[in-house]
C-alpha positions in Angstrom: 116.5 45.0 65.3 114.7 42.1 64.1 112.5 40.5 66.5 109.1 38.6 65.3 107.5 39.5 68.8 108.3 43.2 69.0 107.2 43.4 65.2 104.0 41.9 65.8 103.6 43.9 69.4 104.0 46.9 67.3 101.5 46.4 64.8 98.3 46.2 67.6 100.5 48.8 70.0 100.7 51.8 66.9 97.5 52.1 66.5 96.3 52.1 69.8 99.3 54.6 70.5 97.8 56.9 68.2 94.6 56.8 69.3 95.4 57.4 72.9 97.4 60.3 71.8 94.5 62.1 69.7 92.4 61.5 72.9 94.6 63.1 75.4 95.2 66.2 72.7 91.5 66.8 72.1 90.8 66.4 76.2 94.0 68.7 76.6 92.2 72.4 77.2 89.4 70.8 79.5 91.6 68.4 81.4 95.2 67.0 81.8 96.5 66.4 78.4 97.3 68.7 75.4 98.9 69.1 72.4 102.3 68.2 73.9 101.8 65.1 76.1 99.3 64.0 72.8 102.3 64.3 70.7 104.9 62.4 73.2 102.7 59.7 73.1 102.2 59.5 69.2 105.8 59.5 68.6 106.6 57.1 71.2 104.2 55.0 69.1 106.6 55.7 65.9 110.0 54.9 68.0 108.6 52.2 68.8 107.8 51.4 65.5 111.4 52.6 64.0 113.0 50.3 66.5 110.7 47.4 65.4 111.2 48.1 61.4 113.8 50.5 60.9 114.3 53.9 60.0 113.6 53.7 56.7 110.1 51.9 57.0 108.9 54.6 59.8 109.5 57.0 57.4 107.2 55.7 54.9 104.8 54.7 57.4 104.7 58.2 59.0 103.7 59.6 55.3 104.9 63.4 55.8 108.2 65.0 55.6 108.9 66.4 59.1 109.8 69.1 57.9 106.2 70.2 57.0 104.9 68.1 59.8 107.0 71.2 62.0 106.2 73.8 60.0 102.3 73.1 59.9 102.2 72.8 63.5 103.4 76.0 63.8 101.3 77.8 61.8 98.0 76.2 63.3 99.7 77.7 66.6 99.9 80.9 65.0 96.8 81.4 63.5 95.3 80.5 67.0 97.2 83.7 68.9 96.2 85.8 65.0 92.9 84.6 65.8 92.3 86.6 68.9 94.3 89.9 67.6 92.0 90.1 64.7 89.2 89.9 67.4 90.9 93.0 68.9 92.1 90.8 72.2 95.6 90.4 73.9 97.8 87.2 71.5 96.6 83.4 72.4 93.0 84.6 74.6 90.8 82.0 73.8 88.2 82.4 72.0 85.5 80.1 71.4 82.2 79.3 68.6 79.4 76.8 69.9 79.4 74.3 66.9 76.4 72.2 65.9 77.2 68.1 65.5 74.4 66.1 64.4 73.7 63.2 67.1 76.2 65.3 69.6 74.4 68.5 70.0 76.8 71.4 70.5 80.1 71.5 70.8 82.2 74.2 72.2 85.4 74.7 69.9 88.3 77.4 70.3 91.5 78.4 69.3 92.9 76.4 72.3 92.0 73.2 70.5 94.1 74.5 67.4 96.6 75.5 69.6 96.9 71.8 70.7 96.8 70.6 67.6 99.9 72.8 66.6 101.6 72.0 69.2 100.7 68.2 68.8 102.5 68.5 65.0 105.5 70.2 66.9 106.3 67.8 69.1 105.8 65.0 66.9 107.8 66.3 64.2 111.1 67.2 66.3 110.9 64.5 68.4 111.4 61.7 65.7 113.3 64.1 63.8 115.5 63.2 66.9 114.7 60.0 67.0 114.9 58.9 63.4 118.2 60.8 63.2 119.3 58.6 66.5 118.1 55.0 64.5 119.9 56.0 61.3 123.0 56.6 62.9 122.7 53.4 64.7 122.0 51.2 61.5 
């Protein structure tokens, strides 16, 4: 497709996208949200962008081979459940470490948050895998 408005749309609505998406991730163990709504949202922000550019430039604007994109969500997913059998607890209990942030105070961070962000790589990576794959065959 080659439309000047959706082009320009997509430049200011990417970034936002991504941003939203990070927010509702991090926000996911405390309130609605998580790693996978987080990571619907980021590559709806990249479909969008493969339908404004092309396949080919949203693959050189994500930056990362899916591939490892998958793969590294996975393993932040599984280090979280390792995490809590090395503790001596049940696969995936949450555990959590108070974490000092200069000009924040504490912050409370646990393996649900790396959890999230696993499953935030997941998501993205298969679903534009999917999409990608839909755009090229289209082109």
């Amino acid at each position: 497709m080659n439309s000047t408005i959706l082009q320009t749309a997509t430049r200011y609505l990417l970034p936002l996208l991504l941003v939203f998406s990070i927010v509702v991730m991090l926000q996911g163990h405390n309130k609605p949200g998580g790693g996978f709504i987080g990571g619907l949202i980021g590559a709806a922000g990249f479909a969008l962008h493969g339908m404004a550019f092309g396949p080919r430039a949203t693959r050189t604007a994500l930056r990362a081979d899916l591939v490892v994109v998958m793969a590294l969500g996975l393993a932040f997913a599984l280090v979280a459940g390792s995490l809590a059998l090395a503790a001596g607890r049940p696969f995936l209990t949450g555990l959590w470490v108070i974490v000092p942030f200069p000009g924040f105070g504490e912050v409370k961070v646990g393996t649900p948050l790396v959890f999230d962000i696993g499953v935030y790589f997941v998501v993205i990576g298969v679903v534009m895998t999917i999409v990608l794959s839909l755009l090229e065959e289209n082109a």
